[in-house]
C-alpha positions in Angstrom: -6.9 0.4 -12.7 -6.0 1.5 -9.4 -3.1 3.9 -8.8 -1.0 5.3 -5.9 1.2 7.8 -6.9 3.8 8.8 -3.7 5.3 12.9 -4.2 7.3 14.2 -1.6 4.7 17.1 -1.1 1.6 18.9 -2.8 3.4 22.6 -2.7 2.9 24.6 -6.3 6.1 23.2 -7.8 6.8 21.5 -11.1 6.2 17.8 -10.6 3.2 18.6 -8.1 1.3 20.9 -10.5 1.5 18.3 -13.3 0.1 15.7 -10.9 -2.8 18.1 -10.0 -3.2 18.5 -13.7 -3.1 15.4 -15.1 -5.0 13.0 -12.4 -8.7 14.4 -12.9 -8.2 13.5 -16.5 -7.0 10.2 -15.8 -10.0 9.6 -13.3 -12.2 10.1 -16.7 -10.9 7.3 -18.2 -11.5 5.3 -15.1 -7.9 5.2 -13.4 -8.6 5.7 -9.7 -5.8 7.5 -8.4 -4.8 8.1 -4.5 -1.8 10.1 -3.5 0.6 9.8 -0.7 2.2 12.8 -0.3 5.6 12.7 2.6 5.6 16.2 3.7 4.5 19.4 3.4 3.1 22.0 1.9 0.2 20.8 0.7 -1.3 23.5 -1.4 -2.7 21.7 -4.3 -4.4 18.6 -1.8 -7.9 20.5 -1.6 -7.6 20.7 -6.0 -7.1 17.0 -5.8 -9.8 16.2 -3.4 -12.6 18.5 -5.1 -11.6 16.0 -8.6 -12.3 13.3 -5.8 -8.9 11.7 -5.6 -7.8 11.2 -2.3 -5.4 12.3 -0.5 -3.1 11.2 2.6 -0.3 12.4 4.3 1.9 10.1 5.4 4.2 11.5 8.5 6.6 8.6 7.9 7.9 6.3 5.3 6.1 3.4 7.4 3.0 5.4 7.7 3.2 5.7 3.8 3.6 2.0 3.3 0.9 1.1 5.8 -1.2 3.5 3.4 -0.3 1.5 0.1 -0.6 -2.1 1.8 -4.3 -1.3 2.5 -5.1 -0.4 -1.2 -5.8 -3.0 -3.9 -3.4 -1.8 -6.0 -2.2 -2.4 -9.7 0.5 0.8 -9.8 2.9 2.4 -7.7 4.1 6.0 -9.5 6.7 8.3 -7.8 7.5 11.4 -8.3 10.8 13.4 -6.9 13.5 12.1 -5.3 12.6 10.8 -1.9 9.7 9.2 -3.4 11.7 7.7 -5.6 13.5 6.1 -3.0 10.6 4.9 -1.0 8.8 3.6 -4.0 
């Protein structure tokens, strides 16, 4: 299964630290996972890419979908609100 999960940033909040927590354990059980984050900071994207999950920063919400339309995807999971939006 192939995942893209959109956050609003990888900064050492809430929401971003439970993404950097949880995706290496869902990589185990063979859900490939690529964020997308919309801004900064991005703290916790070099914890992400040493699990191998990859990481973009999308400068715009166009930028972001071009990201997504390039990715055989089976998921789209947001987190926060402008994510949430976009997504």
């Amino acid at each position: 299964m192939k995942v893209l999960v959109l956050i609003e940033s990888l900064g050492r909040g809430g929401a971003e630290s439970c993404l950097a927590a949880g995706l290496p354990a869902l990589s185990r059980y063979g859900i490939e996972s690529t964020v997308v984050t919309l801004g900064g900071p991005h703290d916790l994207a070099g914890e992400l890419r040493a699990e191998g999950i990859s990481v973009h920063e999308a400068r715009s919400a166009r930028e972001a979908f071009a990201i997504a339309m390039k990715l055989d995807l089976d998921v789209i999971h947001t987190h926060l609100f402008r994510a949430n939006i976009l997504g």
